[in-house]
C-alpha positions as CSV (number, residue, x, y, z in Angstrom):
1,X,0.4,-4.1,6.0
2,X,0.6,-5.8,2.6
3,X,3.1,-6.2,0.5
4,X,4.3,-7.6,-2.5
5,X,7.6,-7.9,-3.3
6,X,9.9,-7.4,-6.8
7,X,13.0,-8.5,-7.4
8,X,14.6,-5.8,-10.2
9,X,18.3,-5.1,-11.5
10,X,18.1,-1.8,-8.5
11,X,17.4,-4.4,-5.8
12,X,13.8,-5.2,-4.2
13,X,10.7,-3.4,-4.3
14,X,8.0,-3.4,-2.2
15,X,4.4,-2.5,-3.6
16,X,2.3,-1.8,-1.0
17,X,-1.4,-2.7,-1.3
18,X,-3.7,-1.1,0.6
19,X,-7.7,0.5,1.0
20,X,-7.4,4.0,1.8
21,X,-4.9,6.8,1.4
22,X,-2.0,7.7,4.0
23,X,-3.4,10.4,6.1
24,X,-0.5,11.3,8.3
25,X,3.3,11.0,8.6
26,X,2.6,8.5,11.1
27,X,1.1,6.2,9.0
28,X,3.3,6.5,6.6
29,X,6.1,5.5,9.4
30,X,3.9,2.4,9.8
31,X,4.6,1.5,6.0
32,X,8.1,2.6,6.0
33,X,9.1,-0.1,8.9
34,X,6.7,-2.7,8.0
35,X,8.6,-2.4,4.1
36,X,11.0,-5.8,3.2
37,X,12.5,-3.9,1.2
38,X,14.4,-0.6,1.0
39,X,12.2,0.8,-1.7
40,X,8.7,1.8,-1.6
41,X,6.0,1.2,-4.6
42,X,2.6,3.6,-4.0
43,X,0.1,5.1,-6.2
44,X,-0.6,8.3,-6.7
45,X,-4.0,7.7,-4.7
46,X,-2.0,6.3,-1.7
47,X,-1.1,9.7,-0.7
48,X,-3.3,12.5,0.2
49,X,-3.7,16.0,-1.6
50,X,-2.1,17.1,1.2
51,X,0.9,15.6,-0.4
52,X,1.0,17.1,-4.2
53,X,-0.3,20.6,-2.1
54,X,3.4,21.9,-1.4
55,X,2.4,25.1,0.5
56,X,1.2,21.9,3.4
57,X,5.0,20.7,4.1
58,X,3.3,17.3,4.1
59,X,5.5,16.0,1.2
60,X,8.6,17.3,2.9
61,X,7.9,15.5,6.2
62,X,7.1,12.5,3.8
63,X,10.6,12.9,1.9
64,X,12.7,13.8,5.1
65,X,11.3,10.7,6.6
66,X,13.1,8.5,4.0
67,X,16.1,10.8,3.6
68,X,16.6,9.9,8.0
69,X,15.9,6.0,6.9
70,X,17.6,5.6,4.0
71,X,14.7,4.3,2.0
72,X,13.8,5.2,-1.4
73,X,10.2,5.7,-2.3
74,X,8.6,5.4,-6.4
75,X,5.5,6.9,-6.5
76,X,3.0,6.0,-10.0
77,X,0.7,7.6,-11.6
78,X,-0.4,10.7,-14.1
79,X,1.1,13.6,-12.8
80,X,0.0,16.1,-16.1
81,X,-3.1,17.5,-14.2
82,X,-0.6,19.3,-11.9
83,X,-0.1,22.6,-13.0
84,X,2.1,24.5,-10.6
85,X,5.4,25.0,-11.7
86,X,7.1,24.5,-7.8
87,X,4.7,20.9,-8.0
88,X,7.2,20.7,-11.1
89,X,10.4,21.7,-10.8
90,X,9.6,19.6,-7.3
91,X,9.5,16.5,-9.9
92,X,11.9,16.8,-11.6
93,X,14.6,17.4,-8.9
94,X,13.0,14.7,-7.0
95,X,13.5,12.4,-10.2
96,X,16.9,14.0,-11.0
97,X,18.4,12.5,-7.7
98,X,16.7,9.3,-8.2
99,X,15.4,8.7,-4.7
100,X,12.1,9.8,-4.0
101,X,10.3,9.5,-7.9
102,X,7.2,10.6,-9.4
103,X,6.5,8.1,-12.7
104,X,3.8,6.7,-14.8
105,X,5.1,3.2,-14.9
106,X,7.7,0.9,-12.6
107,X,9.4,0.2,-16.3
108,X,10.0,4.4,-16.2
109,X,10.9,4.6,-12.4
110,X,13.4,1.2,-12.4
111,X,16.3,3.1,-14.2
112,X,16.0,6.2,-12.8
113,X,17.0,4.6,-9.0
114,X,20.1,5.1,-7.0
């Protein structure tokens, strides 16, 4: 796994860099204990549909994952082109409680963590 690290006013931030989405909870357990830090960087294209496709619970195992590890988890990247309005009000809840956060940019995402 690959990381790079950020130091921000929220504490450290891992970006993880890798080919290749994350297919299965498992491999996102990989990334989640081979993190330095407590919070998690991916792009949008990191995850599968799977993930923004509610109805599959993927993005609940993902989320419950991180709720059981305490890790937080920023996800960036255009999230317009989603039209459903549970894929919404998912977002902005998910945002609201700042620990599992859907944003354009890291300069958006930084002061919405707790």
């Amino acid at each position: 796994m690959i990381f790079k690290t950020v130091d921000s006013e929220k504490g450290e931030l891992a970006y993880f860099e890798r080919e290749g989405s994350i297919v299965s909870a498992s491999d996102f357990l990989d990334i989640l204990f081979s993190s330095p830090a407590d919070t998690i960087i991916l792009r949008k294209e990191d995850l599968p549909d799977e993930f923004y496709d509610l109805k599959t619970k993927f993005a609940g195992e993902i989320l419950q994952k991180l709720i059981n590890y305490r890790r937080r988890m920023i996800v960036l990247g255009e999230f317009g082109n989603f039209s459903s309005k549970s894929w919404k009000d998912f977002v902005y809840e998910s945002n609201k409680q700042g620990k599992f956060l859907f944003c354009s940019s890291i300069e958006e995402a930084i002061p919405l963590l707790k």
